[in-house]
Backbone bond lengths (Angstrom), bond angles and torsions (degrees), N, CA, C in turn:
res aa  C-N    CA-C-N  psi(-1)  N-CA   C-N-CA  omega(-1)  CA-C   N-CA-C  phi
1 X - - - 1.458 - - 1.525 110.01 -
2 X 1.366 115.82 141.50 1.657 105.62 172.18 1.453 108.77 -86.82
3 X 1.386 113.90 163.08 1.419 140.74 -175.31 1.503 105.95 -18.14
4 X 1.854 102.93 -60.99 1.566 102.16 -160.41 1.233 99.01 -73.36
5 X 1.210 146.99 -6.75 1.485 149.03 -167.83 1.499 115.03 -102.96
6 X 1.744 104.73 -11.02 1.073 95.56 159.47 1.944 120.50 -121.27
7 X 1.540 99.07 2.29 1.022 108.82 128.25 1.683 132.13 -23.95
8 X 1.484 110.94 -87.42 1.287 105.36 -157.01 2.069 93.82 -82.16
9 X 0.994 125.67 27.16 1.545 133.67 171.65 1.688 98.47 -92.57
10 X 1.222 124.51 -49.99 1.177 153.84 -170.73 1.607 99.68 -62.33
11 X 1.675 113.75 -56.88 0.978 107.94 -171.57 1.671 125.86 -60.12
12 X 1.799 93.47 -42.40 1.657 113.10 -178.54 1.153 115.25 -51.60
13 X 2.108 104.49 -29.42 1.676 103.75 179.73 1.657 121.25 -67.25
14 X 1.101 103.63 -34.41 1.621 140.05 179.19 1.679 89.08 -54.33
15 X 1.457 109.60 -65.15 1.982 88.63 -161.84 1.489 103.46 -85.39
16 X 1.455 111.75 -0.63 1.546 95.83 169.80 1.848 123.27 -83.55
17 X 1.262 101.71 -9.93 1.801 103.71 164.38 1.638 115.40 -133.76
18 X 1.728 99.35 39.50 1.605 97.95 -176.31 1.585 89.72 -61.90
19 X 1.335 125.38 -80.16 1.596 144.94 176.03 1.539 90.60 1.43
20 X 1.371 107.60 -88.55 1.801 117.16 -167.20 1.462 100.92 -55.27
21 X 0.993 152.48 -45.65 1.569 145.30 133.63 1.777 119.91 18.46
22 X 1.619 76.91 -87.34 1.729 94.87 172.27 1.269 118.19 -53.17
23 X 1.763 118.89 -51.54 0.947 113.04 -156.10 1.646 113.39 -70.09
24 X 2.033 114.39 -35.78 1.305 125.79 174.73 1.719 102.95 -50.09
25 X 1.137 118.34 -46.52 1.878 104.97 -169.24 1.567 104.76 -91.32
26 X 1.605 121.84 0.32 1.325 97.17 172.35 1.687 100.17 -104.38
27 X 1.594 129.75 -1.10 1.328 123.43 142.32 1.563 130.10 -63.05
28 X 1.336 95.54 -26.75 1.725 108.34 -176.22 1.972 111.54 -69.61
29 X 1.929 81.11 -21.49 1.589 76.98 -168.07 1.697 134.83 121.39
30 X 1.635 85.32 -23.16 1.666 104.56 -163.63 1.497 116.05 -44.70
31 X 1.581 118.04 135.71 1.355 110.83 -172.34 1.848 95.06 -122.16
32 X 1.397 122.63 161.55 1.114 121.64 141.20 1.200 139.77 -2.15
33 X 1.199 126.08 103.92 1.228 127.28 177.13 1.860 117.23 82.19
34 X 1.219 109.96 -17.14 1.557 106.87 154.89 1.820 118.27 -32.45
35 X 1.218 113.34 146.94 1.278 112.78 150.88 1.620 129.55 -96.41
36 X 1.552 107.65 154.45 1.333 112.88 160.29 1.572 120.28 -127.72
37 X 1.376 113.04 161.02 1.400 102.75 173.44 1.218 97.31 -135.24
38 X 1.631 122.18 148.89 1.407 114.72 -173.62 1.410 87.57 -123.47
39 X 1.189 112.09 157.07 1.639 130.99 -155.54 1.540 78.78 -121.04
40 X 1.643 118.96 128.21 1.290 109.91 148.08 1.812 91.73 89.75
41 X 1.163 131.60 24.45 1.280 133.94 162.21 1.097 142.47 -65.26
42 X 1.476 126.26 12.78 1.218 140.08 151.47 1.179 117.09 62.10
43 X 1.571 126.09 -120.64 1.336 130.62 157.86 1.643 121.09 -96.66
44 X 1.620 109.17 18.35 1.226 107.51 157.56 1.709 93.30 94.36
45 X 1.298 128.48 14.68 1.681 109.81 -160.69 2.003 106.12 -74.91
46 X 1.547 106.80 -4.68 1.355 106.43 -174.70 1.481 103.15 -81.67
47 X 1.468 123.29 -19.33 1.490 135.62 -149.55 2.013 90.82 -42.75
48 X 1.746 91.81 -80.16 1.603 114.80 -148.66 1.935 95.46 -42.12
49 X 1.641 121.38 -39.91 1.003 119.67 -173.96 1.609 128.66 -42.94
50 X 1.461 102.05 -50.90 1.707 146.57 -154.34 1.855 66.23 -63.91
51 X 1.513 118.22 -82.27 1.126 151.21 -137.97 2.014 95.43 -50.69
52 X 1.641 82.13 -64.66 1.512 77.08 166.41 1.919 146.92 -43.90
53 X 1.184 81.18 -25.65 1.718 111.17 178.95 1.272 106.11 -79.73
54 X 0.840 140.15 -11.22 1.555 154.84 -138.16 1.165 130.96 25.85
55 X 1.404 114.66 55.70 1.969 143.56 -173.63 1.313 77.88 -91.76
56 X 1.154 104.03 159.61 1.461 148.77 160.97 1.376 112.11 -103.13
57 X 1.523 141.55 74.41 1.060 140.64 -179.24 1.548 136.21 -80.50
58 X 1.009 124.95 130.60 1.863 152.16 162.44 1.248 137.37 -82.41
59 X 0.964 114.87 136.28 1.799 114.11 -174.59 1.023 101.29 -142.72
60 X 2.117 100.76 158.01 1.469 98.47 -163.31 2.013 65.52 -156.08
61 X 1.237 103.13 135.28 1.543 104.73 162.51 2.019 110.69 -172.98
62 X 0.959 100.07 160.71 1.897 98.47 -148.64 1.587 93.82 -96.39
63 X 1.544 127.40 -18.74 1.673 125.73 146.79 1.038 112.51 -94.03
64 X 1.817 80.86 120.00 1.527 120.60 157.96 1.537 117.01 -45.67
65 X 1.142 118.32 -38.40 1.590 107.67 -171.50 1.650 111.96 -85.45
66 X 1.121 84.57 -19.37 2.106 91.85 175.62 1.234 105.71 -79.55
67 X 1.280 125.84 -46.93 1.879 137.59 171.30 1.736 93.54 -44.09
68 X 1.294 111.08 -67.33 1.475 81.95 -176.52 1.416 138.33 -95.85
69 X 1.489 114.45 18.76 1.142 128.19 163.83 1.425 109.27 -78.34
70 X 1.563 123.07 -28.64 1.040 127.47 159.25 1.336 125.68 -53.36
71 X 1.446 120.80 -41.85 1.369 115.82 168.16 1.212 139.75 -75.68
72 X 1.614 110.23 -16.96 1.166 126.81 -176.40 1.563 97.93 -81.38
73 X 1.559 126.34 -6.67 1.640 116.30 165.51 1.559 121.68 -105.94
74 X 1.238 97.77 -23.23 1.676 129.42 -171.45 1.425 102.55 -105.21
75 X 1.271 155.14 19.01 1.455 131.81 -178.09 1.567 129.61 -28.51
76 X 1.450 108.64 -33.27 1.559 126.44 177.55 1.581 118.54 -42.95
77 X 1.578 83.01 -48.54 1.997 112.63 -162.97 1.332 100.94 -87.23
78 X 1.470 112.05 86.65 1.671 105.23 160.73 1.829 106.74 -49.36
79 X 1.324 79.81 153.42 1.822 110.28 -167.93 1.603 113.07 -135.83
80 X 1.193 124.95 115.66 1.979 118.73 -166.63 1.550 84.33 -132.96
81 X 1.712 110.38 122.96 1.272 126.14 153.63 1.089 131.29 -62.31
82 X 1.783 116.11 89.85 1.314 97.61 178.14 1.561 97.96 -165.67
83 X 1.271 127.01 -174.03 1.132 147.76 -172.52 1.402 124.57 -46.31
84 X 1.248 152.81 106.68 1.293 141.41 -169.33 1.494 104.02 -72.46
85 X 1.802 128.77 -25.76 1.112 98.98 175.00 1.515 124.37 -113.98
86 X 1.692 99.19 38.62 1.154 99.80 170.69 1.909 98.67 -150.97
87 X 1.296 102.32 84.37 1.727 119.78 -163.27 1.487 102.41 -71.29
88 X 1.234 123.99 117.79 1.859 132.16 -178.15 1.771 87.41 -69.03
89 X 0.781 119.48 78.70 1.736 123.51 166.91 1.429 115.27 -152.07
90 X 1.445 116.99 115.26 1.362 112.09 148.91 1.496 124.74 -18.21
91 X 1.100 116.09 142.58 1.991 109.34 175.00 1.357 108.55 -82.27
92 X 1.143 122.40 149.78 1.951 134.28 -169.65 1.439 91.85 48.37
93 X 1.797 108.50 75.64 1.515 110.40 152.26 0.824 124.36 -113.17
94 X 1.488 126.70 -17.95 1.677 144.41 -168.67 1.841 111.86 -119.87
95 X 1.177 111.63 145.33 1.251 125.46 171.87 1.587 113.81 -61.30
96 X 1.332 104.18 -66.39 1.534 134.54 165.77 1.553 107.92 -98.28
97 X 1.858 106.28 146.31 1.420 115.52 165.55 1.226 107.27 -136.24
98 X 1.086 139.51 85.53 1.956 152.69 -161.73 1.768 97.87 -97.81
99 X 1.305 87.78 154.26 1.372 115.12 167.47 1.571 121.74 -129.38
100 X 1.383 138.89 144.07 1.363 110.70 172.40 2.194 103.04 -131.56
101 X 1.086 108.92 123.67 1.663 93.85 -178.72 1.482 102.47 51.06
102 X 0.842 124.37 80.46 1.816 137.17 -164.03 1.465 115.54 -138.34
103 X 1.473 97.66 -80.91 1.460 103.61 -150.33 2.000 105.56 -89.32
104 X 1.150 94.51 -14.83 2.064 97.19 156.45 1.889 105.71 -51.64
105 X 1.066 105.52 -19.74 1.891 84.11 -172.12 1.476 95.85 -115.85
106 X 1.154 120.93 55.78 1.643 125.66 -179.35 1.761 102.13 -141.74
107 X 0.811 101.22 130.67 1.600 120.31 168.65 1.439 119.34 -38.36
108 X 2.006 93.67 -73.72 1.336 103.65 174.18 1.572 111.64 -126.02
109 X 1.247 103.10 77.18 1.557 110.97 169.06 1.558 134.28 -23.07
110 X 0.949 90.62 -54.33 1.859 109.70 -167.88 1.763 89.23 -57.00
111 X 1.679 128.82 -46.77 1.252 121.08 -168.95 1.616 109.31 -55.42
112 X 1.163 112.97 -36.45 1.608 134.87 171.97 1.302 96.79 -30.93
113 X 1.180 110.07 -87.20 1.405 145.41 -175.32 0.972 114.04 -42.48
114 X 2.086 146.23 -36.82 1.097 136.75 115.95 1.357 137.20 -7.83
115 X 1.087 91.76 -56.81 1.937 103.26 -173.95 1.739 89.42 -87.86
116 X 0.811 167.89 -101.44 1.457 142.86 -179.07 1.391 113.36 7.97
117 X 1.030 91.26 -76.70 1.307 101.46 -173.33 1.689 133.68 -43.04
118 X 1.664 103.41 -34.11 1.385 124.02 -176.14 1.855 84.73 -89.04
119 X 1.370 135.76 -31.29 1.662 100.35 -178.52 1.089 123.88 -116.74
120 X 1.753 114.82 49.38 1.377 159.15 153.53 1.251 112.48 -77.85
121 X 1.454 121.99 117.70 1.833 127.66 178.27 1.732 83.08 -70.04
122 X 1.729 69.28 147.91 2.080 84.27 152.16 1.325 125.62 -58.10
123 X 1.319 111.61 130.47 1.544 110.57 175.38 2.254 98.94 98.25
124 X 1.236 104.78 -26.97 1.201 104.19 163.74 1.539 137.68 -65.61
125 X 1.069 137.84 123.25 1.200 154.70 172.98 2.218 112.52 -58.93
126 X 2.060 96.74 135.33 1.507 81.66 -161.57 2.452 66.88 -120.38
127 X 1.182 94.28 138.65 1.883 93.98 -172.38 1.474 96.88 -130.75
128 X 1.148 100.28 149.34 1.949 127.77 -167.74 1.741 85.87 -128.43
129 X 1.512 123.56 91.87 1.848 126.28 178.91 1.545 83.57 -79.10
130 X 1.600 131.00 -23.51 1.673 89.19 -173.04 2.000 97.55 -165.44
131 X 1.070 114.58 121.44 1.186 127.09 -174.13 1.594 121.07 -122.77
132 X 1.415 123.93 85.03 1.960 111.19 -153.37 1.472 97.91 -88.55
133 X 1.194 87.99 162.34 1.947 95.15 175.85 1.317 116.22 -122.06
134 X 1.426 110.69 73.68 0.936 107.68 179.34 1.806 148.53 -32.88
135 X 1.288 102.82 -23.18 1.751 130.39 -178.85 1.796 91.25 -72.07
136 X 0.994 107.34 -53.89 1.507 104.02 -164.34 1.853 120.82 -80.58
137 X 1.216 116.99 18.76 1.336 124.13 -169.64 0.855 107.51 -74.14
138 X 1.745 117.45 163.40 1.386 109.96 160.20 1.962 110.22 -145.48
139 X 1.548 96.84 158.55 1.644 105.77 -153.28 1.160 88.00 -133.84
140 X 1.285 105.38 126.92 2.089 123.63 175.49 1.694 97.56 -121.83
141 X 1.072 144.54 135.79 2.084 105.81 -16.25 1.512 100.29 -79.51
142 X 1.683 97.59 -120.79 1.154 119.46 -152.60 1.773 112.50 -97.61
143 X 2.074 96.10 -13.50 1.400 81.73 -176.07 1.637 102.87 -96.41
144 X 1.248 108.46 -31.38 1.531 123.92 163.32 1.708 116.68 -19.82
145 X 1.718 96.12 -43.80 1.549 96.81 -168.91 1.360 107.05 -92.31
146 X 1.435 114.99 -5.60 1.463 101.79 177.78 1.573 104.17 -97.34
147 X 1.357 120.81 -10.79 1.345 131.67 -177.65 1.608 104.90 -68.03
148 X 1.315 102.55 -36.88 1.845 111.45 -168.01 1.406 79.78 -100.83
149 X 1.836 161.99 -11.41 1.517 134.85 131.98 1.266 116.80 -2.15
150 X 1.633 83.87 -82.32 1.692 109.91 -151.31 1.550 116.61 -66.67
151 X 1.870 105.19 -21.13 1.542 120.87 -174.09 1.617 89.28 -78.65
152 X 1.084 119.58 -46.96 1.398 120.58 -172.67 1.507 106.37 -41.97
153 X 1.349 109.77 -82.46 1.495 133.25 164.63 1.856 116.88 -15.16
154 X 1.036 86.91 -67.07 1.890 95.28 171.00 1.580 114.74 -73.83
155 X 1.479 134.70 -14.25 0.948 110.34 177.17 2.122 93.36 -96.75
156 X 0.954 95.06 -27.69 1.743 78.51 175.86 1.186 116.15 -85.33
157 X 1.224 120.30 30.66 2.163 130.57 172.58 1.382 85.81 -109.30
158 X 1.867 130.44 -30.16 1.072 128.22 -167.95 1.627 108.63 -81.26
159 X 1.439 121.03 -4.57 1.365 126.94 -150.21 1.236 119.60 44.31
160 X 1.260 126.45 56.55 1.714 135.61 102.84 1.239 146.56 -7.38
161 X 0.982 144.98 102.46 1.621 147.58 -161.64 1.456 74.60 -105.62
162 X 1.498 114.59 111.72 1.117 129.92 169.18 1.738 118.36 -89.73
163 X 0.973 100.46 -9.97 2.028 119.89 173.04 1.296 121.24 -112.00
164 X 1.724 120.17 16.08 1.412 121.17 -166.43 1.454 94.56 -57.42
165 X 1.054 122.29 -75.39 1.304 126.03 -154.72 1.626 125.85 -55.78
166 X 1.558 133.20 0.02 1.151 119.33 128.01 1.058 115.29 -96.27
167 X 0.996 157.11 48.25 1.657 139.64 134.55 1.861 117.54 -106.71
168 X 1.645 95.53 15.07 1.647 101.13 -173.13 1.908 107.31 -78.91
169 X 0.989 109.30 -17.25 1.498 109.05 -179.14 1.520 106.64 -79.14
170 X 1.447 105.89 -43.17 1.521 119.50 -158.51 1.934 93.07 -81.49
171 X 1.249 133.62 -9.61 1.720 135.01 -174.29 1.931 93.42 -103.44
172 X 1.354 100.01 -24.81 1.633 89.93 -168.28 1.621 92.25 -79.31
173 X 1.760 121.53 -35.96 1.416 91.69 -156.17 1.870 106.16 -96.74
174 X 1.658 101.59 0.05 1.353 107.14 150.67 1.670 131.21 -59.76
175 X 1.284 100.51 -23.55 1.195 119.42 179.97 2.004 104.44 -70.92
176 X 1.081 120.71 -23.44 1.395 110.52 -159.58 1.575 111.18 97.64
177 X 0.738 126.69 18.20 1.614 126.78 169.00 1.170 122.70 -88.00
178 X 1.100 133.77 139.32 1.515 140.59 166.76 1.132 122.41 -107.41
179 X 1.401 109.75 154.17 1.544 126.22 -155.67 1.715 124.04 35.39
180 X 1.121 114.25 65.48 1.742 116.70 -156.94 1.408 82.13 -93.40
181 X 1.364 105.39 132.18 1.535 132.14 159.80 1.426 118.14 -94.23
182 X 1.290 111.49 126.94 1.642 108.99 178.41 1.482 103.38 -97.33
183 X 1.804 117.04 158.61 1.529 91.67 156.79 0.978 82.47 -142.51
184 X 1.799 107.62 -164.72 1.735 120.11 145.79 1.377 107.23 -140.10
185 X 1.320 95.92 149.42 1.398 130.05 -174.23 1.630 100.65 -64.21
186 X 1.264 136.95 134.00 1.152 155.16 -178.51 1.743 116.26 -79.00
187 X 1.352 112.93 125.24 1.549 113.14 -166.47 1.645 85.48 -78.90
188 X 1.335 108.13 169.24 1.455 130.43 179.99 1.497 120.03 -171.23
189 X 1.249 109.67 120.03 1.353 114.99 -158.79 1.526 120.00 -126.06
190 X 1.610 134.42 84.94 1.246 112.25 -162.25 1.477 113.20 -104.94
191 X 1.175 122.91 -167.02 1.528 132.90 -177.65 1.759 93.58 -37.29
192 X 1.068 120.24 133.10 1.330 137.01 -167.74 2.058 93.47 -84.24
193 X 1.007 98.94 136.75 1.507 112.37 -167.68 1.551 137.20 -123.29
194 X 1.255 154.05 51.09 1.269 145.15 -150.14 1.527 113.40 -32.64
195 X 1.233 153.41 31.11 1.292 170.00 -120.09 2.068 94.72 -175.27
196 X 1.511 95.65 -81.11 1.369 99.31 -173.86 1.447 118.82 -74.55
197 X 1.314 111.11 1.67 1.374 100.90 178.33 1.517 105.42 -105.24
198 X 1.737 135.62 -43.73 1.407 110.74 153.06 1.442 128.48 -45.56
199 X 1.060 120.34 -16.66 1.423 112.19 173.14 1.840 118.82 -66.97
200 X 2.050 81.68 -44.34 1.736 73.96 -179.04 1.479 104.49 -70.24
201 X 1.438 122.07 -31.87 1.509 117.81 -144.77 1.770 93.94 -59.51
202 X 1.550 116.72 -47.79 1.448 128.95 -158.50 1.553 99.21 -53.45
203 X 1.076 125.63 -48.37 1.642 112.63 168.74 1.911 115.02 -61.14
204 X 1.122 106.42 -41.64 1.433 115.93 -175.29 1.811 105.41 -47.43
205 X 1.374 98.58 -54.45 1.666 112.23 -179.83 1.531 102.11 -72.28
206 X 1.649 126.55 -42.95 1.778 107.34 159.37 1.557 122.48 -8.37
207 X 1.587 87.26 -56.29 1.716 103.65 -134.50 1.747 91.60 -87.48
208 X 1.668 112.13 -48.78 1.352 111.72 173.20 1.770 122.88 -50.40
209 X 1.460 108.23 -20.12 1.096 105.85 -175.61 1.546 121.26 -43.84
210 X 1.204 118.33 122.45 2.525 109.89 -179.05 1.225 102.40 97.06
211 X 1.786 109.47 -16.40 1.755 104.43 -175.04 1.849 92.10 -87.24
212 X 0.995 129.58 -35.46 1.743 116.72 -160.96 1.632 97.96 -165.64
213 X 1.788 103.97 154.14 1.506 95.47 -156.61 1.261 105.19 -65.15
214 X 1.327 113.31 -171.61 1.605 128.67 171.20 1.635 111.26 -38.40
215 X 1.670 102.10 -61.09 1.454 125.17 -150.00 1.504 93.56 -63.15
216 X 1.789 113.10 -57.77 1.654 113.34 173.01 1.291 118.89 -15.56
217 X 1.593 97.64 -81.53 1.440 141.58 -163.15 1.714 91.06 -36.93
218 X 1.637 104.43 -57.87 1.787 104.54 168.69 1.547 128.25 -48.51
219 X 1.352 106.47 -60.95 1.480 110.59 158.21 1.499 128.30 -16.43
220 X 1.682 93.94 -61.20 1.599 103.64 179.61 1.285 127.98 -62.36
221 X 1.313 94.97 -30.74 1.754 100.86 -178.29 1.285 89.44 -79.07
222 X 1.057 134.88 -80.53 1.835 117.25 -152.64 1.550 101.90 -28.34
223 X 1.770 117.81 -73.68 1.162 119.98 179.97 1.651 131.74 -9.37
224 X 1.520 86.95 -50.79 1.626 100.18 -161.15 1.533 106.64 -93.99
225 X 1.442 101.38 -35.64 2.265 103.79 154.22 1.673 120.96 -58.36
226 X 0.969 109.45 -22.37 1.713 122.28 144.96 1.290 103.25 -35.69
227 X 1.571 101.64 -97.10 0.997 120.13 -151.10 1.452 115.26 -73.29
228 X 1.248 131.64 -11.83 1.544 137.26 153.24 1.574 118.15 -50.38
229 X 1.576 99.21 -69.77 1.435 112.54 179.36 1.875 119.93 -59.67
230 X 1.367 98.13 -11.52 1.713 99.76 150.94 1.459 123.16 -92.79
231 X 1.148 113.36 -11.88 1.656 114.44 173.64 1.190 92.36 86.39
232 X 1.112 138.92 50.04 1.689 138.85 141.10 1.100 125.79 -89.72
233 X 1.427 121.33 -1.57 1.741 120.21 -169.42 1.733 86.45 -115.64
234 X 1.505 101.51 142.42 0.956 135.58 149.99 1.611 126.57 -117.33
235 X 1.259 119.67 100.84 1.447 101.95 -176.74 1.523 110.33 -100.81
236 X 1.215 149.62 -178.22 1.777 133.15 -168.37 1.315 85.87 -177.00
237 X 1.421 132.79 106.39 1.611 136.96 145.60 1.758 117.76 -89.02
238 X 1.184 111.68 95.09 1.973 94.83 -165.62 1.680 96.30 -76.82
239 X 1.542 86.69 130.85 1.844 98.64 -171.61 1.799 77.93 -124.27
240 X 1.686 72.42 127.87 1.574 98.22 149.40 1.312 158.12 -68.53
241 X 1.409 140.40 136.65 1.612 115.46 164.08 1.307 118.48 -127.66
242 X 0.930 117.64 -171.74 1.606 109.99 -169.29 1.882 111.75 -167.79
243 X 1.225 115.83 121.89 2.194 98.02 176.57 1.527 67.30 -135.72
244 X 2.111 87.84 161.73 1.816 122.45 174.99 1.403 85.66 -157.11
245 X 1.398 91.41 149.08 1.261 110.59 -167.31 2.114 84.34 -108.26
246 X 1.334 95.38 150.88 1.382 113.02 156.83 1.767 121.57 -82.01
């Protein structure tokens, strides 16, 4: 997919835990003018939010072309291309150190989560807004569940940590963190929509792509826009979150 396309993927993730967002930094405390840095910032789709809250926002992400697609929406939010597990920051530089849909496409996470952690002031908070678990989903009916199979399957050919999201409490307090809160993100399901369902399907067909031919892959979608637009699909990924305070 190009940038802007994964852009607006980025964005959908963004309004699906704006709420749990708010609610983690207005428990955390967050005041004006604090900073954050988000590890793994993509094209920046968390920026305008942070901003609104009155964060002071940062980015750190290892594509170059997303860094500056990020700026070209964000100018405010410095953005530095580079390594999540090796962060160009002094240690105790940031107020906040967030992640969002992140640390599932990392090998060895927890090192992540270190280096967060080290360029976090004392008394600062290091937050995971969204961690899915993929193993534990669930797909109503029957074609749904073979749809979330094959997504399964292709995102762990993609190297996927298909179980991030329970073991995110148990890496934060390995990490040295204190008081780590786990949560989960709340399913929500409204009037079933031809709008929200190409949106989801277009990642769905991403991911199927090498799993089944073209023509299938077509098949399925009509099928399953059927069966959406009657309110038979339930799909349920339980995504995690997690903040520790330093």
């Amino acid at each position: 997919m190009k940038t802007a396309d994964w852009h607006n993927r980025y964005l959908m993730q963004a309004r699906w835990t704006k709420n749990l967002r708010r609610f983690i930094f207005d428990k955390l405390k967050a005041t004006s003018g604090q900073t954050v840095l988000e590890v793994g910032s993509g094209t920046g789709a968390l920026f305008p939010d942070f901003e609104y809250q009155g964060l002071k926002p940062f980015g750190v992400d290892i594509d170059l072309e997303r860094c500056e697609f990020s700026l070209s929406q964000s100018p405010l939010a410095p953005v530095a291309c580079a390594d999540g597990f090796r962060l160009p920051f002094k240690s105790g530089s940031f107020d906040f150190t967030v992640c969002h849909y992140f640390l599932l496409w990392l090998k060895n996470p927890q090192e992540v989560i270190k280096e967060m952690k080290r360029v976090t002031k004392a008394g600062g908070y290091v937050v995971a807004c969204a961690e899915p678990d993929y193993q534990s989903r669930i797909d109503f009916p029957e074609l749904f569940q073979s749809i979330g199979q094959m997504q399964n399957h292709s995102l762990a050919f993609q190297g996927v940590n298909l179980s991030m999201g329970r073991k995110l409490g148990w890496m934060m307090r390995e990490a040295g963190l204190q008081g780590v809160h786990l949560g989960l993100l709340a399913g929500e399901w409204r009037q079933p929509s031809l709008d929200a369902f190409e949106s989801e399907w277009d990642m769905i067909a991403y991911d199927l792509g090498g799993m089944a031919p073209i023509e299938r892959i077509l098949e399925i979608k009509e099928e399953a826009m059927e069966s959406w637009l009657k309110g038979q699909a339930t799909i349920f990924i339980p995504t995690f979150y997690a903040h520790g305070r330093l």
